[in-house]
Every structure is written in structure tokens, then in C-alpha cells.
C-alpha positions as CSV (number, residue, x, y, z in Angstrom):
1,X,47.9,-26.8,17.4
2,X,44.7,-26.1,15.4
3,X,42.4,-25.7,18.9
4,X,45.5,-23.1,20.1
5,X,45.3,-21.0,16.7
6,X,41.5,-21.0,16.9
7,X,41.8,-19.6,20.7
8,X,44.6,-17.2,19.7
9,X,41.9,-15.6,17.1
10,X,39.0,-15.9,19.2
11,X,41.2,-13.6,21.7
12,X,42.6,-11.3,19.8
13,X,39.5,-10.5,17.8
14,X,37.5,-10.6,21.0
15,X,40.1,-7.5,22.3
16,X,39.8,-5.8,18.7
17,X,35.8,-5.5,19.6
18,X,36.3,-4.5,23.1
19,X,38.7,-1.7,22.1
20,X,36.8,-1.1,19.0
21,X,33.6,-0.8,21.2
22,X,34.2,0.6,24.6
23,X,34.0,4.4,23.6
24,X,30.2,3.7,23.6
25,X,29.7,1.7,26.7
26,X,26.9,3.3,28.4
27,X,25.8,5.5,26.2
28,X,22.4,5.7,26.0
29,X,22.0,7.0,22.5
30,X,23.7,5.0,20.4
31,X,21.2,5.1,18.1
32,X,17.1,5.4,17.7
33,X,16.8,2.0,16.9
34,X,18.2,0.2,19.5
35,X,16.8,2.5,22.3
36,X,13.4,1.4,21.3
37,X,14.4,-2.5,21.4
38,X,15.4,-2.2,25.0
39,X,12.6,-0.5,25.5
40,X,10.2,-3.1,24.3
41,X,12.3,-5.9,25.5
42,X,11.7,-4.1,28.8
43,X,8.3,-3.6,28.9
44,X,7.6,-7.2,27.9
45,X,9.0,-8.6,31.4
46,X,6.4,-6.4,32.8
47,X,3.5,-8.1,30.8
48,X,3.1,-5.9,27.6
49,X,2.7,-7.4,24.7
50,X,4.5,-6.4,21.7
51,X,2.5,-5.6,18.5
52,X,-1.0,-4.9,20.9
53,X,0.5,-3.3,23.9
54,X,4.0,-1.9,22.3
55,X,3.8,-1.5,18.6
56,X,7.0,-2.1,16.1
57,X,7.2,-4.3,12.4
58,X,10.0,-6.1,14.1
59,X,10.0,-10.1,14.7
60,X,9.7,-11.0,18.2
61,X,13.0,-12.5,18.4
62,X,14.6,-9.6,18.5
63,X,12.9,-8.1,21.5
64,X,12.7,-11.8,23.5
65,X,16.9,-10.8,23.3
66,X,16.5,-7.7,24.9
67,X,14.0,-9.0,27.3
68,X,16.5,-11.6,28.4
69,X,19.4,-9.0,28.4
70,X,17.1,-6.7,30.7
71,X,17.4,-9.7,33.3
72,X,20.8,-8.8,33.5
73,X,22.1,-6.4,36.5
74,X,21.8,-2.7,35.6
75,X,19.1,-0.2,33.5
76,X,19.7,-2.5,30.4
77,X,22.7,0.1,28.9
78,X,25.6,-1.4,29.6
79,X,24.1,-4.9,29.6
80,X,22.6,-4.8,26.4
81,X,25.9,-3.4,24.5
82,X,28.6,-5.8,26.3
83,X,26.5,-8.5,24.8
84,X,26.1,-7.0,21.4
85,X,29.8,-6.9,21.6
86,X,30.4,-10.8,22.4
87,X,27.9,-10.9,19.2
88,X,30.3,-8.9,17.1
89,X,33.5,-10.3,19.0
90,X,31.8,-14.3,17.7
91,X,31.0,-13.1,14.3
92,X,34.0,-12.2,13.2
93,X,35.7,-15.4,14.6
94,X,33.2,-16.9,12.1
95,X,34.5,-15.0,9.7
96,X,38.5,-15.8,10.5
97,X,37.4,-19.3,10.4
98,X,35.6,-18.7,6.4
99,X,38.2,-17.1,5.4
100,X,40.6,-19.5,5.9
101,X,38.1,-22.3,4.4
102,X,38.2,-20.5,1.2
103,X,42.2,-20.0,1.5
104,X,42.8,-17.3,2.7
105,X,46.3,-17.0,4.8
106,X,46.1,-16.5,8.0
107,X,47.1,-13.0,8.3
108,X,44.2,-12.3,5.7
109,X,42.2,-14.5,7.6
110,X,42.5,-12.3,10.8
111,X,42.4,-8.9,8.9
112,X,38.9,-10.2,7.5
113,X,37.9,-10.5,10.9
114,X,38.9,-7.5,12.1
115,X,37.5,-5.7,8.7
116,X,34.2,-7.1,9.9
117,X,34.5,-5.2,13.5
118,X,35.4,-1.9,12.0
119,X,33.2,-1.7,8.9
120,X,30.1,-2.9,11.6
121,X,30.8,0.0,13.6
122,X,30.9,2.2,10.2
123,X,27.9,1.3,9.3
124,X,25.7,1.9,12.6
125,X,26.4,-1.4,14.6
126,X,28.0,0.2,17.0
127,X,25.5,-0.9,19.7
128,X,23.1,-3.4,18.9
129,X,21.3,-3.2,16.1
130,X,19.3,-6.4,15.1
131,X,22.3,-7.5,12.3
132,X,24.8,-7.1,15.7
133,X,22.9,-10.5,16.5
134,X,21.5,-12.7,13.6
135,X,25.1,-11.8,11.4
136,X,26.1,-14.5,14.1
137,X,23.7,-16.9,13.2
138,X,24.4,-16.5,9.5
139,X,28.4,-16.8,9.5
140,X,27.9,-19.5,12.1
141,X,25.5,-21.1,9.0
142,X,28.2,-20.4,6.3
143,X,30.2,-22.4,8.2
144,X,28.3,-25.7,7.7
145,X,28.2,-24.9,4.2
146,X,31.8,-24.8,3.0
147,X,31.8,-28.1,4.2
148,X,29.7,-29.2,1.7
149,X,32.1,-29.7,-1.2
150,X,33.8,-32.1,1.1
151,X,30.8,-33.9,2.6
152,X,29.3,-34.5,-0.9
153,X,33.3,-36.0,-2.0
154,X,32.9,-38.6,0.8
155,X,29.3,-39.4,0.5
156,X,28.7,-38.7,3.8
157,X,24.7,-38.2,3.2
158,X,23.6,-38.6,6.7
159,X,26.0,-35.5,7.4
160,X,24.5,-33.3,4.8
161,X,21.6,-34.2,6.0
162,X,22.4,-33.3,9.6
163,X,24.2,-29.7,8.0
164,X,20.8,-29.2,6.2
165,X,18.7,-29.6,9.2
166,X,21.3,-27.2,11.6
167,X,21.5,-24.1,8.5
168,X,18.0,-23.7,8.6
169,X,17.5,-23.6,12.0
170,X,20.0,-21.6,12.0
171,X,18.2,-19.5,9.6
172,X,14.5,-19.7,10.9
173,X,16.1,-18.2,14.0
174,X,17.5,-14.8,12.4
175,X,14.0,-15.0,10.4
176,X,13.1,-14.2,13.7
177,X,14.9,-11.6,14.7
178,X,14.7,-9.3,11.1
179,X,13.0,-11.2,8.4
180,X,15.5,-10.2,5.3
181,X,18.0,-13.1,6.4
182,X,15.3,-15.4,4.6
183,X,17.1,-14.7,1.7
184,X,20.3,-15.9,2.9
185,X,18.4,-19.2,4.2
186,X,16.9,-19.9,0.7
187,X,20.4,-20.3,-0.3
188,X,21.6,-22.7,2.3
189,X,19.0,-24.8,1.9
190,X,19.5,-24.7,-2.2
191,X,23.3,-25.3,-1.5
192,X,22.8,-28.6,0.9
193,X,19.9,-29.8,-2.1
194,X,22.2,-29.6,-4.3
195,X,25.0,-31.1,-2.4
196,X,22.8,-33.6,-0.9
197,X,22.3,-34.8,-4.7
198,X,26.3,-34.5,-5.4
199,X,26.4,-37.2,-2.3
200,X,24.3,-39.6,-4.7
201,X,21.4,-39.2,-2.2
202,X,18.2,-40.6,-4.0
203,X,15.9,-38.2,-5.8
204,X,13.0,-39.3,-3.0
205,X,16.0,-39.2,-0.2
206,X,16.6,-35.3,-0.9
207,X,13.1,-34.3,-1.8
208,X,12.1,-35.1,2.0
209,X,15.3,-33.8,3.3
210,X,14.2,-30.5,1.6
211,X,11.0,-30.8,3.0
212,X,11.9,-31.6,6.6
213,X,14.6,-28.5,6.1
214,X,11.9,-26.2,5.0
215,X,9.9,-27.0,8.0
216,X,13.1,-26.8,10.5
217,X,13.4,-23.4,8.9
218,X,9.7,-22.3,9.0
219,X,9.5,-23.7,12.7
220,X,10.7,-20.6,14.9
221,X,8.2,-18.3,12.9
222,X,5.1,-21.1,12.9
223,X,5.8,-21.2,17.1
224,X,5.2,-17.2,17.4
225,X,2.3,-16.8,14.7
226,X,0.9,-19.6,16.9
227,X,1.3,-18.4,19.9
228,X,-0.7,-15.4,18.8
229,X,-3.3,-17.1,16.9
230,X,-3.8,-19.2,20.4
231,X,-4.6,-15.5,21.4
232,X,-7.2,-14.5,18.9
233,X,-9.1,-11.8,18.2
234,X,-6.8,-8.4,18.8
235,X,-3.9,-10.1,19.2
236,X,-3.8,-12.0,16.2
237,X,-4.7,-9.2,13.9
238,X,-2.4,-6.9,15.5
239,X,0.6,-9.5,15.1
240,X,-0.7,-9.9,11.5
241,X,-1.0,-6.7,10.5
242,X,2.5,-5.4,11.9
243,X,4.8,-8.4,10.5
244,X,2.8,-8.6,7.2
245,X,0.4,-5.9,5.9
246,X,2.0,-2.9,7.5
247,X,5.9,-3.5,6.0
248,X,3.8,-2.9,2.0
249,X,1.8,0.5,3.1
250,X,4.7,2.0,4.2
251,X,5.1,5.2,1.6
252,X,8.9,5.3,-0.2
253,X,11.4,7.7,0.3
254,X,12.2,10.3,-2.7
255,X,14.8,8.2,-5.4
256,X,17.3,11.3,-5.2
257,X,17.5,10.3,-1.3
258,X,17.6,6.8,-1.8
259,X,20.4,7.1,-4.5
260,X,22.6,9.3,-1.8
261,X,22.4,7.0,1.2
262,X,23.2,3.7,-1.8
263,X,25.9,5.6,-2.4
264,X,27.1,6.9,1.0
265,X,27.2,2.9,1.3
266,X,29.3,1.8,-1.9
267,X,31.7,4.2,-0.6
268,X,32.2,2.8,2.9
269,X,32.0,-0.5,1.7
270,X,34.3,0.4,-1.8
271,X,37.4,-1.2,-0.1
272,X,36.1,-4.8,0.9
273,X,34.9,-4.8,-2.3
274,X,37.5,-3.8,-4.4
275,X,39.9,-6.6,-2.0
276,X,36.4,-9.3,-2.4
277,X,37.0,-9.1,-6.0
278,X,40.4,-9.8,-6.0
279,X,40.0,-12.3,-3.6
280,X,36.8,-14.0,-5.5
281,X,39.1,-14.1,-9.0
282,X,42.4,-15.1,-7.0
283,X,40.4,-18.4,-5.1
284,X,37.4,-19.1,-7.9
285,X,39.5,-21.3,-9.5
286,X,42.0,-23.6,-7.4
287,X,42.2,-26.2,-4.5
288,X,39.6,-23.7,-2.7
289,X,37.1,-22.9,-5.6
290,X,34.1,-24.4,-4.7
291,X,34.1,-23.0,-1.5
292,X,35.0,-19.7,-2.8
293,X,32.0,-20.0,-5.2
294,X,29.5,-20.9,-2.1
295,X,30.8,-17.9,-0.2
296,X,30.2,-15.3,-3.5
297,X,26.6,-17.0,-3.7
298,X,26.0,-16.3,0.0
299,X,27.1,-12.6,-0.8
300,X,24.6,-12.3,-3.3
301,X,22.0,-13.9,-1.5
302,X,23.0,-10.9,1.3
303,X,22.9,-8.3,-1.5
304,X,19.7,-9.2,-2.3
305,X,17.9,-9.2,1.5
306,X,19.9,-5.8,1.1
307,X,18.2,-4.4,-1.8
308,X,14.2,-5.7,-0.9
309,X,14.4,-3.3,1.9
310,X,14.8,-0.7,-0.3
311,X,15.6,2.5,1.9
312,X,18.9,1.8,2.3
313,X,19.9,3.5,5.4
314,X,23.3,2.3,6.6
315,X,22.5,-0.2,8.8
316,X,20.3,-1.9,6.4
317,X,24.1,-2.7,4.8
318,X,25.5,-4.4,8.4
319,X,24.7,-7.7,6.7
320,X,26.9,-7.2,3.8
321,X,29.8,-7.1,5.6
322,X,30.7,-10.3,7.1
323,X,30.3,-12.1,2.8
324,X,32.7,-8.9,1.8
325,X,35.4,-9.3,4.8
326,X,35.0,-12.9,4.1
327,X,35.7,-12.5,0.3
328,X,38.1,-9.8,0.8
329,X,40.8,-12.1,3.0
330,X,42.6,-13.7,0.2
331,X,43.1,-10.4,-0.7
332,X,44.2,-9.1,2.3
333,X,46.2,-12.0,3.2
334,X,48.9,-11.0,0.8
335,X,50.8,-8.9,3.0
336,X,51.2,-7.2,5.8
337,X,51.0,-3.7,3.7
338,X,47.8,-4.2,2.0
339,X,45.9,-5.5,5.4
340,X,47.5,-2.5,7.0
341,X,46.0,0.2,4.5
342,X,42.9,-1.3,4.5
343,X,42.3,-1.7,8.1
344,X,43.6,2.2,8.7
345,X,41.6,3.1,6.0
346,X,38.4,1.5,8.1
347,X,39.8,2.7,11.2
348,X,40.9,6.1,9.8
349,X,37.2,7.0,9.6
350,X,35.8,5.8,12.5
351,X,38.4,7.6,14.5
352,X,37.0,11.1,12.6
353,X,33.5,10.3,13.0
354,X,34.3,9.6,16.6
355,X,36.1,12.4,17.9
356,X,33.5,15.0,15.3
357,X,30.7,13.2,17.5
358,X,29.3,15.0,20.0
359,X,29.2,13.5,23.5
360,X,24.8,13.5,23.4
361,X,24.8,10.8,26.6
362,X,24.8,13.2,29.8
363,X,22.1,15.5,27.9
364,X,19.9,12.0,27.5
365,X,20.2,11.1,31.0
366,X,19.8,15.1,32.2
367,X,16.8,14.6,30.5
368,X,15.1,11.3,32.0
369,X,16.0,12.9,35.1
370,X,14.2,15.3,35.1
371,X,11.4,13.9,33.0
372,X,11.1,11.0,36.0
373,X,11.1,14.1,38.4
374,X,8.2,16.1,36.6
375,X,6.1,13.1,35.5
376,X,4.0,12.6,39.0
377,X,2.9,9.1,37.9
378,X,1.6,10.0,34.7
379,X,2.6,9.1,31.2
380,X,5.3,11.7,29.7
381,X,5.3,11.9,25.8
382,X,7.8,11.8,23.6
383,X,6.5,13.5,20.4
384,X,10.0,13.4,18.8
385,X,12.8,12.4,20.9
386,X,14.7,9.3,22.3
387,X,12.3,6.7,23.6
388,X,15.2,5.7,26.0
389,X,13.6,8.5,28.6
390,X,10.9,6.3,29.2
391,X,13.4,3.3,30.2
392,X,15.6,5.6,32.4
393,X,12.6,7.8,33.6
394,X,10.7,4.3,34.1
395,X,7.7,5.9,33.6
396,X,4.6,4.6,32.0
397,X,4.1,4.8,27.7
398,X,1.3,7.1,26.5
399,X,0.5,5.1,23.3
400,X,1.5,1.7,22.1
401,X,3.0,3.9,19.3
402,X,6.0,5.1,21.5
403,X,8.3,4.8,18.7
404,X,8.2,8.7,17.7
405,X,8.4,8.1,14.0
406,X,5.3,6.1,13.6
407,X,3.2,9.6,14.5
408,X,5.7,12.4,13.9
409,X,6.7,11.3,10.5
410,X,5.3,11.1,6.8
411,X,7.6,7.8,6.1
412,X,4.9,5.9,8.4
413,X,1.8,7.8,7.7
414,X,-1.2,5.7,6.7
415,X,1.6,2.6,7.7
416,X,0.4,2.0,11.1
417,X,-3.2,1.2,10.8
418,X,-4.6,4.0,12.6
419,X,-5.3,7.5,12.1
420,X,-1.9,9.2,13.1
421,X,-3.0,12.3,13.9
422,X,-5.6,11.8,15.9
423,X,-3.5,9.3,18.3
424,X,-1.6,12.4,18.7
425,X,-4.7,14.3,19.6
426,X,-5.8,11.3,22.2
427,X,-2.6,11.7,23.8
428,X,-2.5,15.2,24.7
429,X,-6.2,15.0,25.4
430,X,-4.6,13.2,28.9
431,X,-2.2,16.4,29.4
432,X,1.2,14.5,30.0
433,X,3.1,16.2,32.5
434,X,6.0,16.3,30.2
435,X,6.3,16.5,26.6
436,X,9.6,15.7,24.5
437,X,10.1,17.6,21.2
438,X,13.4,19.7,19.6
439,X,14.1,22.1,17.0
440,X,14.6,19.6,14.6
441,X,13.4,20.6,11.2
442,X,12.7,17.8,8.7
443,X,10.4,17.8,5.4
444,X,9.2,14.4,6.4
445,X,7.2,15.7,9.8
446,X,3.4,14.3,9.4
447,X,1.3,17.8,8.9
448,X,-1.5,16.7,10.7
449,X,0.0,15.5,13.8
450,X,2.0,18.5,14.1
451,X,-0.9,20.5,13.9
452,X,-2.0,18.9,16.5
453,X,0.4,19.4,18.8
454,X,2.0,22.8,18.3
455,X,-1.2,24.8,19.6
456,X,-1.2,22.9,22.9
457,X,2.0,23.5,23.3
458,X,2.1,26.8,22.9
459,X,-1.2,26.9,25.0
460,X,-0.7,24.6,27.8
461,X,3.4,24.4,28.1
462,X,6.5,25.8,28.8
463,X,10.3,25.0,28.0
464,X,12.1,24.1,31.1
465,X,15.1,22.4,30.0
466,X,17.4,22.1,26.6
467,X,20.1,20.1,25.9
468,X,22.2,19.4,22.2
469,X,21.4,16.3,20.6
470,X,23.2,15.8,17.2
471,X,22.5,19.5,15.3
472,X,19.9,20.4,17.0
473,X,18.2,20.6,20.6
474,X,16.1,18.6,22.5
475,X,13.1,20.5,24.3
476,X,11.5,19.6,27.6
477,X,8.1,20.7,28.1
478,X,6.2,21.2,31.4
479,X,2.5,21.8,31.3
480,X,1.8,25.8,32.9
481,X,0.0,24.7,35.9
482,X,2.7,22.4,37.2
483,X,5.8,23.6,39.2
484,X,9.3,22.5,38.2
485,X,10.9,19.4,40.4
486,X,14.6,19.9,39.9
């Protein structure tokens, strides 16, 4: 009976995040972020490595999952989405099965699972953004620790222990593939001490049990800093300087920026937090209160990760929602009115955003078409732009900064450990056949590496193609003395 209701959720949440999902399903723009993963993960199976040949701030778990994704059949698309979705489809199973270890009925149970799938989508998971994948890992962990209360009732020390030691692998992993989830691990190890202790293990007993967590926990991110120490010299620098110094020279955004998008959040999250706080004072006291109390504390721990980022764009928030939906489900499990307006009000959103969206995927692949067409075996740049061309034109990367940001814009100026501008000028200095830019008009453009590269164009290039991409147009150059391939 209990194996039959947890394969009825599994299944019906797993069709929620197919039809949630499939209205993206090869598009290659989901979003900037994503684009460049594949990308990476890509260029990695043909020997580059990332931080010295392909540059990004990123762990290298996160790109050794699009690497493995890009063995799959296909240009990487379609692959790497349907797998981002069995992510999404897993998580919020995880989160069915929470909420109903904190009490939640099961109706509420299953609306907090579907809550998760809709808000992800709200908030930029759509595709596979790098919370799409280590949310699993964390609900999988928060699993292991509502069952503290009752391992610590029976005594059972050896299975704490065992808990212990599977949360922070659990944890060391998603370390791996964004490093904010560390936060998150801190408190599952600081939950099992403490139940460890409420199991009458020995003070000597649970001080090596933290120990031998901490270095569970620690392992995944010792193994890759040691593989590029074994490197040495460039590599080790370079894999230093991206995961460590780089992340605190990055300049801030203005606070009146930072305040909109931290409030563009709060609203889309408003109603799993309104229902959360019902649900946290309805199950904070009662049969299912200590549970309840671990699942708040793992929402804080998630709030915090949140806030030490600090730019708050809206996928920063994609690991806020599983400890919300979670919270939310005692809430929602009160009947079948209140999980209805919630969900629509979720789904009500996502419908407008969808059908206001325009359609950008046929002008991407018009694009790498005809940018595989033009290139002639050189290196095409993409000065601002969507570094998926380079996966769908499989040409060769001009720079290890292919990420346009890190030379376009002021947010990474000074952040990347080399003179920004002057990449720029080392790039066109090699007169790519093609150059990527757009009519895109931002304050945050780096001065000095646009003043590098308007002259040439105007010199050297000519628009041969345009296409919409969001509110404005993406440009194709071809250099003057080249004739157009259609």
C-alpha cells in the first residue's frame, strides 16, 4: 500500500513536470546560463579544460553533468533538458515525501510537490540551471534528517551515524556543483551532532562522527582541487583563482537594482510563504513538531546560501523553493480550494509569461547556421550574444572567456584576472570571420572593450543577418572581404 502511494506520486508529479516542461523542449535559449554549461560540458569531452582552457567561477561538477549529458544522442538540447526535467520530476517526489513527514495530508502533500514544479519554472529553472540538479541532492538529504527525531527516540546510534555520513555526501556533492548549498550542509551536519548526542552517543563517539562527517563532506571538493594541484603551475592557479579569488573582486550591482529584483522575488514567492507560515505555526507544535522545526531550520539555512550571493537575480531564489513548498503543504493540504488557488495562482503566471514570450529558438539556430556556414574554420566571436552558436555552429572558441559577460560587461570588469579590454583587442586582432553583437543597450557595457570593438566593426564588417531576440536584435557580422555563404 505505502510502495503503491509512493509510485502513484512519483507518476503523477513526473507527468506535472513533463507537461509543465515540454513547451521548452529544444529550445536552445532557454537561458544564458545554461547555454554556456553545455557548452563547457561539451568542450571538455574534447580535451579543454575548464578554468585554463574554458573559463567560468562554476564548480566542476556542474559541467562533468553536462559533459555526461553531451554523451547522450543529439546536439546536447534536448538531452540536456529531458534530464533536467527527471531532476525536477525527483525533487519534488522528495518534496511529497517531506511533506508528508512533517504532516502534511496527502493532498497538501502532492500540491507541495507540484508547487515546487511551477514556482522552479517561475523562477528561471525552466531548463537546467545548476539548482535544477543539486535541489535533488538537498531534498534527497532532508530526507535523512526528519528521521532524526525518531532515530535519536530508539537509540539507534550506528543509524545516525550512517545518516550523518550519507547527508554530507550528499552535500559535498551539490558543493560541487554551486558552492552556496554549503550552507545547507552545515546544518545537516549540526542537526545529526545534535541528534547523535540525543541518541546518548558518547561525547568522544560524536566528536569523531563529526569529524569523519566533515571529511565525507569536504571529500568531493579535496578530489577536484587535487586533481588540479597534481597539474601545477597554470592549472592550479587558474582553478584557484576562478573558484576562490575571482567570486570577491567581482564589483556589486547598484542597491536600487538589487532591492527591485529582492522584491520581484518576495512577490513570486509571497504565496508559499504566506501558506509556509501557516503550515510552520499549524505543525510547530504537535505529533509532527520536531520534524516541522528541522524543516524551518533547513529553510533558513537555504535563505541564508540565498542572501551571501547577494545579486539576487531570480534563479539565485530556485533553492528556496523546495523548504517553502515543503513548509507550505500543511497548509495546502486543507482543502481542495486552497491547493487549487494557489496552484492557479503559480500556473496563472507562468501561462502569461509563456504565451507574452517570444518564440527566440528558430532565430538562434538561423543564426548558428549561418555562422557555421561563414566561419571557414576559424574562430567566430561572440561579443554579446548566446554562446549556444558555438555548440550548434561547432566551431572553435576565440578566447577561453567565451562567456560574453566576462568582456562585454562592467559587473565582471577587473573580476577575471586579465585585462578585459585588451582580450577584446587580441581577439579581433585574428579577424573572426563572424562577429555576434545586437542592439542591446545596457549601462553596464565595459567602456573599454566596447571601444575596442565598435571601430573594427564599422571598419572591417558588415550586417548580414538579424533576427529578434527578447527586445532587441541579434546582429551577424561578416568581415568586408568575405562573400556571404547562405
Amino acid at each position: 500500500m505505502i510502495a503503491s502511494r509512493h509510485t502513484s506520486a512519483a507518476l503523477l508529479l513526473a507527468l506535472a513536470a513533463l507537461a509543465l516542461r515540454c513547451w521548452d523542449f529544444g529550445n536552445p535559449v532557454i537561458h544564458v546560463d545554461e547555454q554556456y554549461y553545455l557548452l563547457v560540458g561539451d568542450r571538455m569531452l574534447h580535451g579543454a579544460l575548464p578554468y585554463v582552457d574554458i573559463w567560468d567561477r562554476k564548480p566542476i561538477g556542474l559541467f562533468l553533468i553536462f559533459a555526461g549529458i553531451r554523451l547522450l544522442p543529439g546536439d546536447g538540447i534536448l538531452a540536456y533538458q529531458l534530464v533536467a526535467t527527471a531532476f525536477a520530476a525527483a525533487t519534488a517526489w522528495c518534496v511529497w515525501r517531506g511533506a508528508r513527514m512533517i504532516g502534511a495530508a496527502p493532498l497538501g502533500a502532492l500540491a507541495a510537490g507540484g508547487a515546487y514544479l511551477i514556482w522552479v519554472s517561475l523562477l528561471g529553472g525552466r531548463g537546467g540551471q545548476s539548482p535544477v540538479f543539486y535541489n535533488l541532492l538537498m531534498t534527497a538529504a532532508i530526507l535523512l534528517v526528519l528521521r532524526l527525531p525518531r532515530l535519536a527516540d530508539r537509540r539507534a546510534v550506528g543509524a545516525v551515524m550512517a545518516s550523518g555520513a550519507a547527508v554530507c555526501l550528499l552535500a559535498g556533492l551539490a558543493i560541487q556543483i554551486k558552492y552556496t548549498p554549503v550552507f545547507e550542509g552545515a546544518f545537516f551536519g549540526l542537526a545529526h551532532i545534535w541528534y547523535l548526542r540525543r541518541a546518548r552517543a558518547s561525547l568522544a563517539l560524536t566528536g569523531s562522527a563529526a569529524l569523519l562527517w566533515m571529511a565525507i563532506g569536504a571529500a568531493p571538493s579535496l578530489v577536484v582541487t587535487g586533481f588540479y594541484q597534481g597539474l601545477g603551475g597554470r592549472a592550479v592557479d587558474a582553478f584557484w583563482f576562478a573558484n576562490v579569488t575571482s567570486i570577491f573582486l567581482r564589483p556589486g550591482y547598484p542597491i536600487e537594482q538589487l532591492l527591485m529584483r529582492l522584491l520581484g522575488i518576495f512577490a513570486q514567492l509571497l504565496p508559499l510563504i504566506v501558506a509556509g507560515i501557516y503550515g510552520w505555526s499549524a505543525r510547530s507544535r504537535g505529533p509532527q513538531s520536531r520534524e516541522t522545526w528541522l524543516a524551518s531550520l533547513w529553510t533558513a539555512s537555504a535563505v541564508t546560501g540565498f542572501a551571501a550571493i547577494g545579486t539576487f537575480f531570480d534563479h539565485y531564489a530556485l533553492p528556496l523553493v523546495a523548504p517553502f513548498a515543503m513548509l507550505a503543504a500543511p497548509t495546502l493540504g486543507r482543502g481542495w480550494r486552497i491547493a487549487g488557488r494557489a496552484l492557479a495562482i503559480g500556473l496563472a503566471i507562468l501561462l502569461v509569461r509563456g504565451a507574452i514570450r517570444p518564440n527566440d529558438a528558430p532565430g538562434a539556430r538561423a543564426v548558428a547556421r549561418l555562422v557555421a556556414l561563414n566561419s571557414r574554420g576559424a574562430c567566430p566571436y561572440v561579443f554579446i550574444g548566446d554562446t549556444i552558436t558555438y555548440r550548434l555552429a561547432d566551431s572553435c572558441l576565440p578566447t577561453a572567456y567565451a562567456f560574453p559577460n566576462l568582456l562585454a560587461y562592467t559587473t565582471e570588469q577587473g573580476a577575471t584576472g586579465i585585462d578585459e579590454a585588451a582580450e577584446v583587442r587580441r581577439i579581433l586582432s585574428h579577424r573572426p570571420p563572424v562577429i555576434l553583437s545586437s542592439t542591446r543597450r545596457l549601462a553596464i557595457w565595459n567602456p573599454a572593450s566596447v571601444a575596442e570593438l565598435r571601430p573594427v566593426l564599422a571598419r572591417d564588417y558588415r550586417v548580414v543577418f538579424s533576427t529578434p531576440r527578447e527586445n532587441y536584435r541579434t546582429l551577424v557580422y561578416l568581415r568586408r572581404d568575405l562573400p556571404l555563404r547562405h
